[in-house]
Structure formats: C-alpha cells, structure tokens
N, C-alpha and C positions, 0 to 999 in steps of 0.2 A: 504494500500500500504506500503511495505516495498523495502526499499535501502539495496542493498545488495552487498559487496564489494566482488570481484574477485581476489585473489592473486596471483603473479605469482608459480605456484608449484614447488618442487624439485620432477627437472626429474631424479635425480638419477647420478651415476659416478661420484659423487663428484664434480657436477658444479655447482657454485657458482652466476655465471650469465651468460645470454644469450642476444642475439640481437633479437630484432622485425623486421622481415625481411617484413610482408605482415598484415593486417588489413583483416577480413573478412565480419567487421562490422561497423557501425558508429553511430554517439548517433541518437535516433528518433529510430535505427531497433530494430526490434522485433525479437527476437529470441526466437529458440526449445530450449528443455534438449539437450545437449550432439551435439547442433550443432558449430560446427568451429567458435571461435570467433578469432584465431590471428595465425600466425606460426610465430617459434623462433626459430636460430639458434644457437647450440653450438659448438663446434671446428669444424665437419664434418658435424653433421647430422641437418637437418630440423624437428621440432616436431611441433606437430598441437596442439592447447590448446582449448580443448572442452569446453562449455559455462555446470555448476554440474545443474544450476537453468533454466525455460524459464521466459522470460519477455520484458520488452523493456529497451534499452541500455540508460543509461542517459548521461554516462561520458568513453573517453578509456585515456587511461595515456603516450601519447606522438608518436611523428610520427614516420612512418618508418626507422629506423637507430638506436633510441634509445635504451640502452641497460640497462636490468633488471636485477638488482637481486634476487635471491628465496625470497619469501616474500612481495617483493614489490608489492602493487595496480596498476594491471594490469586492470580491467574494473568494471562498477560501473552499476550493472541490475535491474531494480525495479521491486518486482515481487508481487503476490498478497497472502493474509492469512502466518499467521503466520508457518503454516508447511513448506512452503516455502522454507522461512528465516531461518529454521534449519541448523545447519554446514553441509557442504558435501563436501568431499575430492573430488578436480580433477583431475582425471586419465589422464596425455596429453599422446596422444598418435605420436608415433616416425611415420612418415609418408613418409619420404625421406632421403636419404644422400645429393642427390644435389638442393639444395633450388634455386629459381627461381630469373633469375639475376636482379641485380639492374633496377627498371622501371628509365626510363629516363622523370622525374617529379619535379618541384619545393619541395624545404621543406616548408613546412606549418604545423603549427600545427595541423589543421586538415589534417589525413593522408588520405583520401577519393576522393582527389582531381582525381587518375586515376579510371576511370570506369572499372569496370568487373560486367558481369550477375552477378554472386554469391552476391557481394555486393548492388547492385540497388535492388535484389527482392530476401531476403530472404525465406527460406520456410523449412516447416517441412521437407520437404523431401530432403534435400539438399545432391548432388549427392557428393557418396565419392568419393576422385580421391587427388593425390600429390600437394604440391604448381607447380612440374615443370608442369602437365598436365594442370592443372588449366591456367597459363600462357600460354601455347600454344594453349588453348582451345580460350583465351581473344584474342592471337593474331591471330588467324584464325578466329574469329568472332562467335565461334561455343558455342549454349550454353549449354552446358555439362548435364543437364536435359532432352534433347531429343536423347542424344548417350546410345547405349545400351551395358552396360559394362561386361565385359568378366572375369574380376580378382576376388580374395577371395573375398566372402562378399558383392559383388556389387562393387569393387571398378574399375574405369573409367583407363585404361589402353592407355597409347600411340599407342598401334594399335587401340586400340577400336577409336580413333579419326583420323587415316589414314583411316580407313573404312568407318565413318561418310563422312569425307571429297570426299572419293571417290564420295560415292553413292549420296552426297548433295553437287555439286559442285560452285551452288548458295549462298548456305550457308555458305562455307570454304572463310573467302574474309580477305586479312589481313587487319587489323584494323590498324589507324595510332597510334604511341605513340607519347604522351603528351609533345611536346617542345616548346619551344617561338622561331619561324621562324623569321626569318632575312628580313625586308623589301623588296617588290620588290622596284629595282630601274633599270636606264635605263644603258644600255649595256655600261659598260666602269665607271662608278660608282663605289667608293668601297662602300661593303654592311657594315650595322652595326646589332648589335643584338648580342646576347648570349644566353647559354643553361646553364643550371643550372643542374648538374644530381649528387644525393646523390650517396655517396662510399657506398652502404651497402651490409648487404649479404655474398654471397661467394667472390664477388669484396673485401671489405672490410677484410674478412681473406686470402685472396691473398696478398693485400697491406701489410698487415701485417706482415706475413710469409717472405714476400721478406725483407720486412726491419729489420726483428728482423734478418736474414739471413745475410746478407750486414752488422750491425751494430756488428753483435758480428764474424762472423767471414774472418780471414784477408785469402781472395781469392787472387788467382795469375792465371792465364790461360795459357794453353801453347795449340801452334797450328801446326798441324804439315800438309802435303801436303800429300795424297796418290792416288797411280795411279792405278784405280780399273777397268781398263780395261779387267784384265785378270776376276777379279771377275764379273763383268758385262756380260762376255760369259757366263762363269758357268752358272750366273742367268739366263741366255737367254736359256742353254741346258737344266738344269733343265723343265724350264715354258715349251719348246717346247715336252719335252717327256712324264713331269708329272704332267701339268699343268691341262689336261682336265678332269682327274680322283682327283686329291686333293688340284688343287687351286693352281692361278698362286700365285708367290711368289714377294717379293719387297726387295728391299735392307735391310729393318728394319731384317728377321729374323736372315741375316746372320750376320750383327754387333753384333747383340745380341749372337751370339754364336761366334762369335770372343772375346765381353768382358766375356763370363763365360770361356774360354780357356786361358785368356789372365790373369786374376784376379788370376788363381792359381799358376802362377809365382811371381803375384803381389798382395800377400794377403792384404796389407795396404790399397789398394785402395776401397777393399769391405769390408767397415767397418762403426762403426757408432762410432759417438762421443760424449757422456754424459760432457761434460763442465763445470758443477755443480759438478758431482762429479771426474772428472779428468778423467775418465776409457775410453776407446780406446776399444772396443768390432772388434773384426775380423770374419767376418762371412763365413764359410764354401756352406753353400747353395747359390748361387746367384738369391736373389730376385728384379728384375731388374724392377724398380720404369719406365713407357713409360709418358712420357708427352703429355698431349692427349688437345686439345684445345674443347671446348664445348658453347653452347651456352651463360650456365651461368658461364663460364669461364675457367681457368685451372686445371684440376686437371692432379693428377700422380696415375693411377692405376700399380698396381702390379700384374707380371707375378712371379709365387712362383717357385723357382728350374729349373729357366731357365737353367742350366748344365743339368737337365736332359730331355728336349725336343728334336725331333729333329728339322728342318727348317718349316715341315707343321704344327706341333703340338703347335712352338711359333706362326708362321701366325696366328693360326684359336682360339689361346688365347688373342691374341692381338686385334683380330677383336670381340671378346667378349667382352673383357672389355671394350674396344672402345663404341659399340654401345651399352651398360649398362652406363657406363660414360652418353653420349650424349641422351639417354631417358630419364637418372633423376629415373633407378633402383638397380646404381651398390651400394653395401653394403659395412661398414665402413672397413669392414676386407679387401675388394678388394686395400681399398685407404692408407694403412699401412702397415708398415713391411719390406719396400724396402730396400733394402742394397747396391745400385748404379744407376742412372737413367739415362735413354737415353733423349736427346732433338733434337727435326729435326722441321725442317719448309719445310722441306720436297722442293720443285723447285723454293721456294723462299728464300731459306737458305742464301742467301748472301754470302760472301764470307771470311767474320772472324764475329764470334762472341764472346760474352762473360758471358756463361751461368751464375747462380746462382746457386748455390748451392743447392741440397733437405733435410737441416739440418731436424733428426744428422747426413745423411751421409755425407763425405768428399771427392767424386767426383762425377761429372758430367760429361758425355760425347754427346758432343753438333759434330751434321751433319750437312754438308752444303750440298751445289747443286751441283752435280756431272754436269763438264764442260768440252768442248772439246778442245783440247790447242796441239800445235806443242810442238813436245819434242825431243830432242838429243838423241838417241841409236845408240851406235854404228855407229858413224860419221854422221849419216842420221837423217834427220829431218822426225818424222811420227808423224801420230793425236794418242794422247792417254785421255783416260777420266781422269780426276783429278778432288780428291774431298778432301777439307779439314777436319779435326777434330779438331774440338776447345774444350778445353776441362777446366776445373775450378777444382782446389782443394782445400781444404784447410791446410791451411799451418802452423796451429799450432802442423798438426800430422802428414799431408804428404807433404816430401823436395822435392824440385825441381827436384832433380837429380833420387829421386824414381818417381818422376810424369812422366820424361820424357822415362825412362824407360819402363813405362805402354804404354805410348802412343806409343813405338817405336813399345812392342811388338804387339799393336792393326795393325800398319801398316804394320810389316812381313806378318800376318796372311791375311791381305785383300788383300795384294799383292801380295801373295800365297797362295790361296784360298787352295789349295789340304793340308794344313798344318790342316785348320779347323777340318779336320776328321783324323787324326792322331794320 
C-alpha cells in the first residue's frame, strides 16, 4: 500500500488560487482513475478536479469555502503496487461557469455533512454532468445514474433531467436542505434557533465584487421620474400586431435601445475605468452588461453591440443569455466585456433604488415598477404611468452634471418613444 498525495493543479490563466466550492468524496470512499474528487472555483468558472490514481480516500484538506493555492494538498489516496505511486499530472477539467450555490449547511471540518447520491455511492461509472446539474439533480431527489444523457460525451444535461422528471414523477421529489429548525413552540411564543449557512461559491465572489465595488469607488445616484405612458402604447401596438409572429416584447428591449441612442450623446457614461492605471477607456460599441438573478445567484451576462439590434433581436438575446445564465451553461465570454449594465427587479422594483456599480464600468442604470399616479396636463388631472430611473455612477470620472445629463436624455427618449428610431 502506498499514500499518495493529491495536489491542487495549475489550471492555467494565471490563477494562483481557487475556492473548494463542492467535495465529491470523503475519506473511507473508494474511488476510479479520472473520477471527480472536488470542484473549485476561480473568478467565473467552476472546474472539476479528477482523482490521476484509483484507490480509497484516506484524508481531503479542508471544508467547503476553503480556499487553495496551486500546489497545495488537496486529497490524500492510498492506492496499491508501486506503478501506482508513479507521478501523474492532473488534467482538471473546466466543467461550468456557474458553480452551484452555496448549500445551506453547518461548517464542519468534515465537509460530507450534506448528502448527495454521487457522494454516499461512488462508482466507476460515475455519470458526467456540471456541479449546477448535479445540485439540481440532489434537489429533485433524482439520481443522475439512471437519466439518460443527451450532451458530448455522455454528459447529463439540464433537459436531460426535465425529461427524467417528467417521465418519473415519483422520483422528481425535492429533497429538504440541511438547516437547524427552530423549535416548535405554542402559538404566540417567540421561536429561538439559528441557521448557520457558509458564504461560499459564487455567493462568496458576489460579496466580494460588491465590496471591492463600494470600497474603492465613491458612487453618487441620481433618480429621475418618467412618464412612459406614451411608451407603454407603442409596447402594447407593437405586441398586438407583431407579437404573434416574433414574440411579445417587455419594456427591457426598449431601454436598452434608448441607452445605446442615448450613450452617443453621452460617450463618458459607456466607459470603463482601469484605477490602477488611471486610463478612462470610452467605448464605441454598447455592450450592455442585463443583470439576471439565478438560482446560484447574480450574474451580468452580456448583450454585444446592443446599437446594433433591433427590439426582437435584443428580446430573443436577452432571453438567451437568460436561460444559459439560469441552467449553469452560459460561457465566461457571455459574463465579460460589458460597457454599461441595466438593473430591474422588474414589479417589485420599488420605488428608488440605489444600484452598485458593475466595476470597471462607471454607470449603472437601475428600473423601477412602472405605476399609475394622477398627473396635471394641461389644467386636468388624468392617470399617467410613471416609472422611475435610478441610476449610480461613478464619480471619480463621471460629474454630476454629465450624469444628469444622460439620465435626462434617457427620459426624452422614453417619453418620446418615436425619437428611439430617429
């Protein structure tokens, strides 16, 4: 018997270290060549770390959240004869951009505490498939060795488990995740109890993101009121004549082609800022960063040369990214390169907010919830829809008086829609 140490590899791009986002093992398993022993993630992407030896797991090097550098003692496999124990490089292989969000688990040093099929019963033949399918597979109770997968190579695809679940309805059941419930007590009681849930993940470089954002730079927000009643027709003639041929349409595409109309008045606003080295880049193309919420969190995919789409063309890219985001397939090129980012919560928008920043760019333009309000025209009191625009820049490279400028011209333009195509 030989012990044979596992290190964590350089996956390349110049990263220095990663998170352990997921365990696929625990000491006692026995594992194949080349099957999943951990996924790690690095600024975007998820990569899976294949086991070079088989054997049984004696030791892994810290729970989930902890964060590795290239070289570090990632897992410790005993394996059998000397040919074994020969060096062999491991190949990890890049498996996802969106890794599977934080489980809601105590930290413990054993990180095995959440159940999944894959971990209780390793086996040679261990189904390929993402951490996020793997996760959905755990939450639907499904266990991914009996779904018959459809992608390159055998890999287990997110339809392939809306098909499972169809055709095995029994079988699809969500599974509870791992909290410490709060005592029952009788009606009028206050409860006690806590939940303990590690920041790791994509949570974790969200927190991050927002705070390196917030800390280095000095945001100011300006909000302004517009009354998009006339633009709300449009939208409504539009959907009713060319709705059923190429898809109704929502407020999102026409902002977005109000800020690539609006941006080339106001070239400062679509811009990106290097900090480090002082430079102020002004971007010509408007690639318009959509803030998209997802299971395992927030990302901002990117619409490329939004100037040059029209209203169907951004809808049916938006709804691309969208449901690439929220399957755990869109690629790191989809989630860079933005040059200005839209933010909405869409009917719960509230009614001021105060977005963050998507550094390095230096605006943000945040939608609220279109609302119906009495308003003064022309001595008479009528109902008009109003919707605010809140909007964040930053203020070491765009002044006030340029900000408010953008934002005025964002409101000509929605309150005279027919300017849009002009």
């Amino acid at each position: 018997m030989v012990e044979r140490t596992i290190k964590m590899p350089d996956i390349g791009e110049g990263i220095a270290e990663v998170e352990l986002v997921a365990w696929h093992v625990k000491p006692g398993d026995t594992v194949a060549e080349d099957q999943a022993l951990a996924d790690v993630m690095t600024d975007k992407a998820s990569v899976e770390i294949p086991s070079p030896v088989a054997g049984q797991v004696t030791w892994i090097g810290g729970a989930e959240g902890t964060v590795f550098a290239v070289g570090a003692e990632l897992v410790k496999i005993q394996i059998r004869g000397e040919a074994a124990a020969a060096a062999l490089p491991i190949a990890p292989r890049a498996t996802a951009t969106t890794p599977p969000a934080a489980k809601a688990t105590s930290a413990t040093p054993a990180p095995s505490a959440a159940p999944a099929p894959a971990r209780d019963a390793p086996s040679t033949d261990r189904p390929i498939a993402t951490p996020s399918v793997r996760r959905r597979a755990w939450e639907l109770g499904i266990d991914l060795a009996q779904v018959k997968p459809s992608g390159t190579a055998g890999r287990v695809m997110q339809a392939d488990l809306d098909g499972h679940a169809k055709a095995h309805p029994t079988a699809a059941r969500p599974m509870p995740m791992q909290t410490t419930p709060a005592p029952a007590t009788p009606s009028g009681t206050p409860r006690s109890g806590e939940e303990s849930i590690p920041v790791i993940g994509l949570r974790r470089k969200i927190a991050m993101k927002m705070q390196d954002a917030k800390r280095r730079i000095p945001h100011f927000s300006y909000v302004e009121e517009c009354d998009v009643t006339e633009l709300e027709a449009l939208r409504g003639a539009l959907n009713a004549q060319h709705g059923d041929a190429r898809g109704k349409l929502t407020l999102l595409p026409l902002l977005m082609r109000a800020i690539a109309v609006a941006v080339v008045e106001h070239p400062s606003v679509n811009a990106t800022f290097d900090d480090e080295k002082g430079v102020l880049t002004r971007h010509a193309p408007v690639h318009l960063g959509i803030a998209t919420q997802t299971d395992a969190g927030l990302m901002v995919p990117v619409v490329r040369h939004a100037e040059a789409l029209d209203l169907w063309q951004s809808a049916s890219e938006v709804a691309r990214l969208a449901a690439a985001a929220r399957g755990g397939h869109i690629t790191r090129g989809e989630l860079s390169g933005s040059t200005i980012t839209i933010t909405s919560l869409g009917p719960i928008g509230g009614i001021v907010t105060t977005p963050i920043i998507n550094a390095p760019e230096v605006a943000i333009v945040g939608v609220n919830r279109i609302v119906e309000r009495p308003v003064v025209r022309g001595g008479a009191i009528v109902p008009r829809l109003l919707m605010n625009l809140s909007s964040s820049f930053d203020h070491r490279v765009v002044d006030g008086h340029g900000a408010a400028l953008f934002v005025q011209s964002l409101k000509r333009l929605l309150e005279t829609p027919a300017l849009l195509f002009v």
